[in-house]
C-alpha positions in Angstrom: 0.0 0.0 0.0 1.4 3.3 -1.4 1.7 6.2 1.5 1.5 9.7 0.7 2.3 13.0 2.5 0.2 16.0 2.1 2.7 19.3 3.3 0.1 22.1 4.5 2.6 24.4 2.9 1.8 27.6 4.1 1.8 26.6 7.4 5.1 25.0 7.3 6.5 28.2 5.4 5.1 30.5 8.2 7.2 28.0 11.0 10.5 28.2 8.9 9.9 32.6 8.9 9.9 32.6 12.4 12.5 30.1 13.0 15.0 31.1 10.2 13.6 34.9 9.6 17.0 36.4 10.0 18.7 34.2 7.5 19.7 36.2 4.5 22.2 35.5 1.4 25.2 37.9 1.3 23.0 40.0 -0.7 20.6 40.7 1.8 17.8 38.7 0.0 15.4 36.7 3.4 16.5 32.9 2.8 14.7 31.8 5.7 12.1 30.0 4.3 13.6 28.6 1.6 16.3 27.2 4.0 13.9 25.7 6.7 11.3 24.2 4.0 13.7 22.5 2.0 15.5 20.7 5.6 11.6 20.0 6.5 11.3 18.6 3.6 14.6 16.8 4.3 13.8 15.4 7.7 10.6 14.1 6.5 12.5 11.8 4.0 14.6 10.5 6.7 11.9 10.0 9.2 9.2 8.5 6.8 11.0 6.6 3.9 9.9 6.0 0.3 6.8 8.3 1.2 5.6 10.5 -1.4 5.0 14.2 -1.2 2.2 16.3 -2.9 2.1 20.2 -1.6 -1.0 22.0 -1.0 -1.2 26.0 -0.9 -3.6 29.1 -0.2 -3.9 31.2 -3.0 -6.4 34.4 -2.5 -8.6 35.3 0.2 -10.6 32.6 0.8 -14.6 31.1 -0.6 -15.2 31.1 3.0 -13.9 34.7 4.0 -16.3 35.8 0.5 -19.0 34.1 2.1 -18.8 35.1 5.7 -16.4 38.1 5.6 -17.9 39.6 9.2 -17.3 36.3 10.6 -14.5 33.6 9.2 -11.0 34.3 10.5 -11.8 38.3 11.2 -10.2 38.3 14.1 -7.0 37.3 12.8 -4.3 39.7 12.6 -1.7 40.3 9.8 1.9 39.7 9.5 4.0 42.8 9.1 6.7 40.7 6.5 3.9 38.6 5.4 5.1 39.5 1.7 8.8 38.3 2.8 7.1 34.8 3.6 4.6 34.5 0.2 7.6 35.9 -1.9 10.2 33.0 0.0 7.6 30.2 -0.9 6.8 31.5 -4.6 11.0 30.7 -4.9 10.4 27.6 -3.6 7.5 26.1 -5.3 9.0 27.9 -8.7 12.9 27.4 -8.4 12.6 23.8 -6.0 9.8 21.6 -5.9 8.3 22.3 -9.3 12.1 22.1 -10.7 11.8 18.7 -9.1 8.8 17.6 -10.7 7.0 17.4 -7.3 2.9 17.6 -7.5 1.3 20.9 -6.1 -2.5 21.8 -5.7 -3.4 25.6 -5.7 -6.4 27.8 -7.0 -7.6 30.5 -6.5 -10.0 31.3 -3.4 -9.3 27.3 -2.1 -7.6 27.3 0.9 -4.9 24.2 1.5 -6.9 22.3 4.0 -9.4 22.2 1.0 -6.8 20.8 -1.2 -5.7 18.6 1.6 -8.8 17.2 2.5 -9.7 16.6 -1.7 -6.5 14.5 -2.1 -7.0 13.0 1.0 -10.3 11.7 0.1 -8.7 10.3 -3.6 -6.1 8.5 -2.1 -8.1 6.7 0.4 -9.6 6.0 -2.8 -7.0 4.6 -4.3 -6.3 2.2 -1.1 -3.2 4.3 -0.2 -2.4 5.8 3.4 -2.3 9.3 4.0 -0.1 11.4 6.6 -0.6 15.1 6.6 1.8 17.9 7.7 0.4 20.8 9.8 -0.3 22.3 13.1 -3.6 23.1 12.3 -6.3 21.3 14.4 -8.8 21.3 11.4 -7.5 18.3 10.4 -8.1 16.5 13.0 -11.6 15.1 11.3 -9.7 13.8 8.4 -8.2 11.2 10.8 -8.6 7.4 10.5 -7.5 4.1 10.3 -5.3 5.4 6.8 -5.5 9.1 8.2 -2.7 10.5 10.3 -1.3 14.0 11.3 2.3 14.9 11.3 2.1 17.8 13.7 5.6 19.4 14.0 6.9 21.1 17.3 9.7 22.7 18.9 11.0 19.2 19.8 10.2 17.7 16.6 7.4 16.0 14.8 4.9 14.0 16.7 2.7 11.1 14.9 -1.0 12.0 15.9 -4.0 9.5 15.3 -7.4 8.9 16.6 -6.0 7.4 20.1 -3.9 10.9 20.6 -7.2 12.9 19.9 -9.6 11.1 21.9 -7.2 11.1 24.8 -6.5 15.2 24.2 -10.0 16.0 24.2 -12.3 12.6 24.9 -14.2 13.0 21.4 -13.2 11.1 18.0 -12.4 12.4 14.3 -16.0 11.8 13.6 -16.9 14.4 16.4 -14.5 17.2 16.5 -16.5 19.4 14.0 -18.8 19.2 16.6 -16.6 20.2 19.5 -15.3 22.7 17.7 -18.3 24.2 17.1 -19.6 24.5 20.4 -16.1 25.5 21.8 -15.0 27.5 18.8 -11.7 28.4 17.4 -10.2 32.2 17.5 -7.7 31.5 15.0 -10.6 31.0 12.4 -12.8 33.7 14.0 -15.5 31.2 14.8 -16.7 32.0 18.5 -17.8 29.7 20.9 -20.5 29.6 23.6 -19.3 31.3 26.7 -18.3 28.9 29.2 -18.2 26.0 26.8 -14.9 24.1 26.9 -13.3 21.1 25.0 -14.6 19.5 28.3 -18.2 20.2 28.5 -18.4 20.0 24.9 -17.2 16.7 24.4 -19.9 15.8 27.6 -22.9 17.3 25.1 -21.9 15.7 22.5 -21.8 12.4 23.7 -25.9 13.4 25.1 -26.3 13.6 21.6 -26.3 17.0 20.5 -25.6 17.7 16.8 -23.8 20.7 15.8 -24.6 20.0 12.3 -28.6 20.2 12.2 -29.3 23.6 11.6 -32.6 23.6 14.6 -32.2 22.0 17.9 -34.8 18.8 18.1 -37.3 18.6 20.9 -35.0 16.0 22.5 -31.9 18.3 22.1 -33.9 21.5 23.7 -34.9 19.5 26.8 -31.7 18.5 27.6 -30.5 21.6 27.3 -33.0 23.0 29.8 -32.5 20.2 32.2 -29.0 21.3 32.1 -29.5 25.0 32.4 -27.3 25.3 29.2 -29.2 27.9 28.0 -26.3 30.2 26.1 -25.9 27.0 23.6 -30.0 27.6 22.9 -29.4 31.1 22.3 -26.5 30.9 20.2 -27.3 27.6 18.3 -27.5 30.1 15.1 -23.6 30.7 15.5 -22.8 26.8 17.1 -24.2 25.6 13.2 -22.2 28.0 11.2 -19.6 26.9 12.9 -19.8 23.9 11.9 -20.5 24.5 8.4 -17.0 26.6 8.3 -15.2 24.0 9.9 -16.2 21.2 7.8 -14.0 20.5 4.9 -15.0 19.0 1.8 -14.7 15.7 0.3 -15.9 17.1 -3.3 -15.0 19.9 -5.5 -18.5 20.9 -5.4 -18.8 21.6 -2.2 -16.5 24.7 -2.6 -18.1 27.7 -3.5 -15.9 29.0 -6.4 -16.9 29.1 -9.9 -17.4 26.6 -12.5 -13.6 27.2 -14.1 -11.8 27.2 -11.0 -13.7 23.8 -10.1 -12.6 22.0 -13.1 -8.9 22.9 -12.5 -9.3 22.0 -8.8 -10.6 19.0 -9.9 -7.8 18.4 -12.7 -5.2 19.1 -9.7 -6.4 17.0 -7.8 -6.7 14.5 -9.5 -3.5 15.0 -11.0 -2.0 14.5 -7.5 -4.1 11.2 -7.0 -3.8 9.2 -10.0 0.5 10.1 -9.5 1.7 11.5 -6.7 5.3 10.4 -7.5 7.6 12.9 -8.8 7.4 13.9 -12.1 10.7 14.6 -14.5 13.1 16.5 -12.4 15.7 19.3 -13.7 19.4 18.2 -11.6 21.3 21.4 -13.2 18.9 23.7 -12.5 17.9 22.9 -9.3 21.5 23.0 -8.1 22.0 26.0 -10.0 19.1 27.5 -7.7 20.6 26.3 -4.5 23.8 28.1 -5.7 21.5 31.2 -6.4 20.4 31.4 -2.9 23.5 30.3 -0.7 22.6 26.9 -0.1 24.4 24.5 -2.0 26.9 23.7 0.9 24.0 22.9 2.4 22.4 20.9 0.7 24.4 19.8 -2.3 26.1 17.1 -0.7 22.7 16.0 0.9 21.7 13.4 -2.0 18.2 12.4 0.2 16.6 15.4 -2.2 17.1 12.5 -5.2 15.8 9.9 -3.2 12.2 11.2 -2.7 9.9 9.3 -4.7 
Protein backbone atom coordinates (compact mmCIF):
# COMPACT_ATOMS: atom_id res chain seq x y z
CA UNK A 1 0.00 0.00 0.00
CA UNK A 2 1.40 3.28 -1.37
CA UNK A 3 1.73 6.18 1.45
CA UNK A 4 1.53 9.66 0.70
CA UNK A 5 2.28 12.96 2.47
CA UNK A 6 0.23 16.02 2.14
CA UNK A 7 2.67 19.27 3.34
CA UNK A 8 0.14 22.11 4.51
CA UNK A 9 2.59 24.42 2.94
CA UNK A 10 1.77 27.64 4.11
CA UNK A 11 1.75 26.56 7.44
CA UNK A 12 5.13 25.03 7.35
CA UNK A 13 6.50 28.20 5.36
CA UNK A 14 5.06 30.51 8.22
CA UNK A 15 7.20 27.99 10.97
CA UNK A 16 10.46 28.23 8.89
CA UNK A 17 9.88 32.63 8.92
CA UNK A 18 9.90 32.58 12.40
CA UNK A 19 12.46 30.10 13.04
CA UNK A 20 15.04 31.07 10.19
CA UNK A 21 13.58 34.93 9.63
CA UNK A 22 17.01 36.43 9.97
CA UNK A 23 18.71 34.23 7.53
CA UNK A 24 19.70 36.15 4.47
CA UNK A 25 22.16 35.51 1.41
CA UNK A 26 25.21 37.91 1.30
CA UNK A 27 22.96 40.02 -0.71
CA UNK A 28 20.64 40.66 1.78
CA UNK A 29 17.80 38.67 0.00
CA UNK A 30 15.44 36.70 3.42
CA UNK A 31 16.49 32.94 2.84
CA UNK A 32 14.71 31.81 5.72
CA UNK A 33 12.13 29.97 4.29
CA UNK A 34 13.63 28.58 1.60
CA UNK A 35 16.33 27.18 4.03
CA UNK A 36 13.93 25.66 6.69
CA UNK A 37 11.26 24.24 3.97
CA UNK A 38 13.74 22.48 2.03
CA UNK A 39 15.54 20.71 5.62
CA UNK A 40 11.59 20.03 6.51
CA UNK A 41 11.33 18.62 3.57
CA UNK A 42 14.62 16.76 4.26
CA UNK A 43 13.82 15.44 7.67
CA UNK A 44 10.61 14.15 6.55
CA UNK A 45 12.51 11.83 4.04
CA UNK A 46 14.59 10.50 6.69
CA UNK A 47 11.92 10.03 9.23
CA UNK A 48 9.18 8.54 6.81
CA UNK A 49 11.04 6.62 3.95
CA UNK A 50 9.85 5.96 0.28
CA UNK A 51 6.77 8.27 1.24
CA UNK A 52 5.64 10.47 -1.39
CA UNK A 53 5.04 14.19 -1.16
CA UNK A 54 2.24 16.35 -2.88
CA UNK A 55 2.12 20.19 -1.59
CA UNK A 56 -0.99 22.02 -0.96
CA UNK A 57 -1.15 25.95 -0.89
CA UNK A 58 -3.61 29.11 -0.22
CA UNK A 59 -3.94 31.21 -3.05
CA UNK A 60 -6.38 34.43 -2.55
CA UNK A 61 -8.62 35.31 0.19
CA UNK A 62 -10.58 32.58 0.76
CA UNK A 63 -14.60 31.12 -0.59
CA UNK A 64 -15.17 31.09 3.04
CA UNK A 65 -13.89 34.73 4.03
CA UNK A 66 -16.27 35.82 0.50
CA UNK A 67 -19.01 34.12 2.14
CA UNK A 68 -18.81 35.12 5.70
CA UNK A 69 -16.40 38.07 5.58
CA UNK A 70 -17.93 39.57 9.22
CA UNK A 71 -17.34 36.31 10.63
CA UNK A 72 -14.55 33.64 9.19
CA UNK A 73 -11.03 34.33 10.50
CA UNK A 74 -11.80 38.30 11.16
CA UNK A 75 -10.17 38.34 14.10
CA UNK A 76 -6.98 37.26 12.81
CA UNK A 77 -4.29 39.74 12.57
CA UNK A 78 -1.75 40.32 9.80
CA UNK A 79 1.95 39.66 9.48
CA UNK A 80 4.01 42.81 9.14
CA UNK A 81 6.66 40.68 6.52
CA UNK A 82 3.87 38.60 5.45
CA UNK A 83 5.11 39.46 1.69
CA UNK A 84 8.82 38.26 2.79
CA UNK A 85 7.08 34.84 3.58
CA UNK A 86 4.59 34.51 0.17
CA UNK A 87 7.60 35.87 -1.91
CA UNK A 88 10.19 33.04 0.02
CA UNK A 89 7.55 30.25 -0.88
CA UNK A 90 6.84 31.45 -4.60
CA UNK A 91 11.00 30.67 -4.92
CA UNK A 92 10.39 27.62 -3.58
CA UNK A 93 7.52 26.15 -5.30
CA UNK A 94 8.98 27.87 -8.71
CA UNK A 95 12.86 27.38 -8.38
CA UNK A 96 12.64 23.85 -6.00
CA UNK A 97 9.82 21.59 -5.87
CA UNK A 98 8.29 22.28 -9.31
CA UNK A 99 12.13 22.08 -10.70
CA UNK A 100 11.79 18.68 -9.15
CA UNK A 101 8.84 17.59 -10.67
CA UNK A 102 7.02 17.35 -7.33
CA UNK A 103 2.85 17.63 -7.51
CA UNK A 104 1.28 20.93 -6.05
CA UNK A 105 -2.53 21.81 -5.67
CA UNK A 106 -3.35 25.61 -5.72
CA UNK A 107 -6.37 27.76 -7.04
CA UNK A 108 -7.64 30.46 -6.48
CA UNK A 109 -9.99 31.34 -3.37
CA UNK A 110 -9.32 27.34 -2.06
CA UNK A 111 -7.58 27.31 0.89
CA UNK A 112 -4.91 24.18 1.55
CA UNK A 113 -6.92 22.32 3.99
CA UNK A 114 -9.41 22.22 0.99
CA UNK A 115 -6.82 20.78 -1.16
CA UNK A 116 -5.65 18.55 1.60
CA UNK A 117 -8.81 17.21 2.53
CA UNK A 118 -9.72 16.56 -1.69
CA UNK A 119 -6.45 14.51 -2.12
CA UNK A 120 -6.95 12.97 1.01
CA UNK A 121 -10.35 11.70 0.06
CA UNK A 122 -8.70 10.29 -3.64
CA UNK A 123 -6.10 8.46 -2.15
CA UNK A 124 -8.11 6.74 0.43
CA UNK A 125 -9.62 5.95 -2.77
CA UNK A 126 -6.97 4.63 -4.30
CA UNK A 127 -6.29 2.21 -1.13
CA UNK A 128 -3.16 4.31 -0.18
CA UNK A 129 -2.36 5.83 3.43
CA UNK A 130 -2.30 9.25 4.02
CA UNK A 131 -0.06 11.37 6.60
CA UNK A 132 -0.64 15.10 6.61
CA UNK A 133 1.83 17.90 7.69
CA UNK A 134 0.43 20.79 9.78
CA UNK A 135 -0.29 22.26 13.07
CA UNK A 136 -3.64 23.11 12.32
CA UNK A 137 -6.33 21.29 14.39
CA UNK A 138 -8.81 21.30 11.38
CA UNK A 139 -7.53 18.27 10.35
CA UNK A 140 -8.09 16.50 13.04
CA UNK A 141 -11.64 15.05 11.34
CA UNK A 142 -9.71 13.75 8.41
CA UNK A 143 -8.17 11.19 10.79
CA UNK A 144 -8.59 7.41 10.49
CA UNK A 145 -7.48 4.14 10.31
CA UNK A 146 -5.31 5.36 6.83
CA UNK A 147 -5.47 9.12 8.23
CA UNK A 148 -2.70 10.51 10.31
CA UNK A 149 -1.29 14.03 11.33
CA UNK A 150 2.33 14.89 11.32
CA UNK A 151 2.08 17.76 13.67
CA UNK A 152 5.56 19.41 14.00
CA UNK A 153 6.88 21.14 17.27
CA UNK A 154 9.75 22.67 18.95
CA UNK A 155 11.04 19.21 19.82
CA UNK A 156 10.22 17.67 16.58
CA UNK A 157 7.35 16.05 14.84
CA UNK A 158 4.86 14.03 16.70
CA UNK A 159 2.67 11.09 14.91
CA UNK A 160 -0.95 11.95 15.86
CA UNK A 161 -4.03 9.47 15.31
CA UNK A 162 -7.41 8.86 16.63
CA UNK A 163 -6.00 7.37 20.09
CA UNK A 164 -3.93 10.93 20.58
CA UNK A 165 -7.17 12.89 19.86
CA UNK A 166 -9.57 11.13 21.93
CA UNK A 167 -7.19 11.07 24.84
CA UNK A 168 -6.47 15.22 24.24
CA UNK A 169 -9.98 16.00 24.24
CA UNK A 170 -12.33 12.57 24.85
CA UNK A 171 -14.19 12.99 21.40
CA UNK A 172 -13.17 11.11 18.04
CA UNK A 173 -12.40 12.38 14.33
CA UNK A 174 -16.05 11.77 13.59
CA UNK A 175 -16.87 14.41 16.44
CA UNK A 176 -14.48 17.15 16.53
CA UNK A 177 -16.47 19.36 14.02
CA UNK A 178 -18.82 19.23 16.60
CA UNK A 179 -16.62 20.24 19.54
CA UNK A 180 -15.29 22.72 17.66
CA UNK A 181 -18.34 24.22 17.06
CA UNK A 182 -19.57 24.46 20.35
CA UNK A 183 -16.06 25.53 21.79
CA UNK A 184 -15.03 27.52 18.82
CA UNK A 185 -11.70 28.38 17.39
CA UNK A 186 -10.16 32.15 17.51
CA UNK A 187 -7.73 31.50 14.98
CA UNK A 188 -10.57 31.03 12.43
CA UNK A 189 -12.83 33.65 14.00
CA UNK A 190 -15.46 31.18 14.83
CA UNK A 191 -16.73 31.97 18.52
CA UNK A 192 -17.80 29.71 20.88
CA UNK A 193 -20.55 29.62 23.56
CA UNK A 194 -19.33 31.31 26.66
CA UNK A 195 -18.29 28.89 29.23
CA UNK A 196 -18.24 25.97 26.83
CA UNK A 197 -14.86 24.10 26.91
CA UNK A 198 -13.29 21.14 24.95
CA UNK A 199 -14.64 19.48 28.33
CA UNK A 200 -18.17 20.23 28.46
CA UNK A 201 -18.41 20.05 24.89
CA UNK A 202 -17.20 16.71 24.37
CA UNK A 203 -19.91 15.81 27.63
CA UNK A 204 -22.91 17.34 25.10
CA UNK A 205 -21.92 15.69 22.49
CA UNK A 206 -21.82 12.36 23.73
CA UNK A 207 -25.93 13.45 25.06
CA UNK A 208 -26.26 13.62 21.63
CA UNK A 209 -26.35 17.01 20.49
CA UNK A 210 -25.56 17.67 16.85
CA UNK A 211 -23.81 20.68 15.78
CA UNK A 212 -24.64 19.95 12.30
CA UNK A 213 -28.62 20.25 12.24
CA UNK A 214 -29.35 23.65 11.64
CA UNK A 215 -32.62 23.63 14.59
CA UNK A 216 -32.21 21.99 17.87
CA UNK A 217 -34.84 18.85 18.14
CA UNK A 218 -37.30 18.59 20.89
CA UNK A 219 -35.02 15.96 22.49
CA UNK A 220 -31.94 18.30 22.14
CA UNK A 221 -33.94 21.50 23.69
CA UNK A 222 -34.89 19.50 26.75
CA UNK A 223 -31.70 18.54 27.58
CA UNK A 224 -30.45 21.64 27.29
CA UNK A 225 -33.01 22.99 29.80
CA UNK A 226 -32.54 20.21 32.20
CA UNK A 227 -28.96 21.32 32.10
CA UNK A 228 -29.53 25.01 32.40
CA UNK A 229 -27.30 25.27 29.17
CA UNK A 230 -29.25 27.91 27.95
CA UNK A 231 -26.30 30.16 26.11
CA UNK A 232 -25.91 26.97 23.58
CA UNK A 233 -29.96 27.63 22.89
CA UNK A 234 -29.40 31.10 22.35
CA UNK A 235 -26.51 30.89 20.22
CA UNK A 236 -27.29 27.58 18.34
CA UNK A 237 -27.55 30.13 15.08
CA UNK A 238 -23.63 30.75 15.47
CA UNK A 239 -22.82 26.79 17.10
CA UNK A 240 -24.23 25.60 13.21
CA UNK A 241 -22.23 27.97 11.20
CA UNK A 242 -19.56 26.92 12.86
CA UNK A 243 -19.82 23.93 11.91
CA UNK A 244 -20.50 24.54 8.45
CA UNK A 245 -16.98 26.57 8.31
CA UNK A 246 -15.19 23.97 9.87
CA UNK A 247 -16.21 21.17 7.77
CA UNK A 248 -13.98 20.48 4.90
CA UNK A 249 -14.97 18.96 1.79
CA UNK A 250 -14.74 15.68 0.30
CA UNK A 251 -15.93 17.05 -3.26
CA UNK A 252 -15.04 19.85 -5.54
CA UNK A 253 -18.52 20.89 -5.42
CA UNK A 254 -18.79 21.56 -2.18
CA UNK A 255 -16.50 24.68 -2.58
CA UNK A 256 -18.07 27.69 -3.52
CA UNK A 257 -15.91 29.01 -6.38
CA UNK A 258 -16.86 29.07 -9.89
CA UNK A 259 -17.40 26.57 -12.51
CA UNK A 260 -13.65 27.17 -14.12
CA UNK A 261 -11.85 27.24 -11.00
CA UNK A 262 -13.72 23.80 -10.07
CA UNK A 263 -12.61 22.02 -13.11
CA UNK A 264 -8.93 22.94 -12.47
CA UNK A 265 -9.33 22.04 -8.79
CA UNK A 266 -10.63 18.98 -9.86
CA UNK A 267 -7.79 18.37 -12.66
CA UNK A 268 -5.17 19.08 -9.73
CA UNK A 269 -6.38 16.98 -7.80
CA UNK A 270 -6.70 14.53 -9.54
CA UNK A 271 -3.52 14.97 -11.02
CA UNK A 272 -2.02 14.46 -7.46
CA UNK A 273 -4.13 11.21 -7.01
CA UNK A 274 -3.78 9.18 -9.96
CA UNK A 275 0.55 10.12 -9.53
CA UNK A 276 1.69 11.45 -6.73
CA UNK A 277 5.28 10.43 -7.50
CA UNK A 278 7.63 12.93 -8.84
CA UNK A 279 7.41 13.90 -12.13
CA UNK A 280 10.74 14.64 -14.48
CA UNK A 281 13.06 16.53 -12.44
CA UNK A 282 15.75 19.28 -13.65
CA UNK A 283 19.41 18.25 -11.56
CA UNK A 284 21.25 21.44 -13.15
CA UNK A 285 18.93 23.71 -12.46
CA UNK A 286 17.86 22.94 -9.27
CA UNK A 287 21.49 22.99 -8.10
CA UNK A 288 22.02 25.99 -9.95
CA UNK A 289 19.13 27.51 -7.69
CA UNK A 290 20.58 26.27 -4.47
CA UNK A 291 23.80 28.12 -5.65
CA UNK A 292 21.46 31.25 -6.40
CA UNK A 293 20.36 31.39 -2.87
CA UNK A 294 23.46 30.26 -0.75
CA UNK A 295 22.56 26.95 -0.09
CA UNK A 296 24.39 24.49 -2.04
CA UNK A 297 26.95 23.73 0.91
CA UNK A 298 23.97 22.92 2.36
CA UNK A 299 22.45 20.93 0.66
CA UNK A 300 24.36 19.79 -2.34
CA UNK A 301 26.05 17.13 -0.67
CA UNK A 302 22.68 16.04 0.93
CA UNK A 303 21.67 13.37 -2.04
CA UNK A 304 18.21 12.36 0.21
CA UNK A 305 16.56 15.36 -2.18
CA UNK A 306 17.06 12.54 -5.23
CA UNK A 307 15.84 9.90 -3.21
CA UNK A 308 12.24 11.18 -2.67
CA UNK A 309 9.88 9.31 -4.67
Amino acid sequence: MKKVILIDSMHLGSRCYFAYKNLMTEEGEPSGVIHGFLSNILSLTRKFEHCSMVFCWDQGDSWRKKLFPTVYKVNRGTWDNKDIVLNQLSTVKRDFLDVMGFKSVQVESVEADDCISLVTSGLLDKGAEVLIYSGDRDFHQLISDRVKIIRPTKQGSVLVDEEVIRKEYSVGPKDWVKLRSLWGDASDGLKGVDGIGPKTAAGLIALGLDPSKEELTKAEHANLLRLRMDKVRTHWSSVHLNYRLSLLPKTVEEIAIDQEQKLELERQVKRAVVSPKRGTENGSLFVANLARYELASVFDNRRKFWDIP
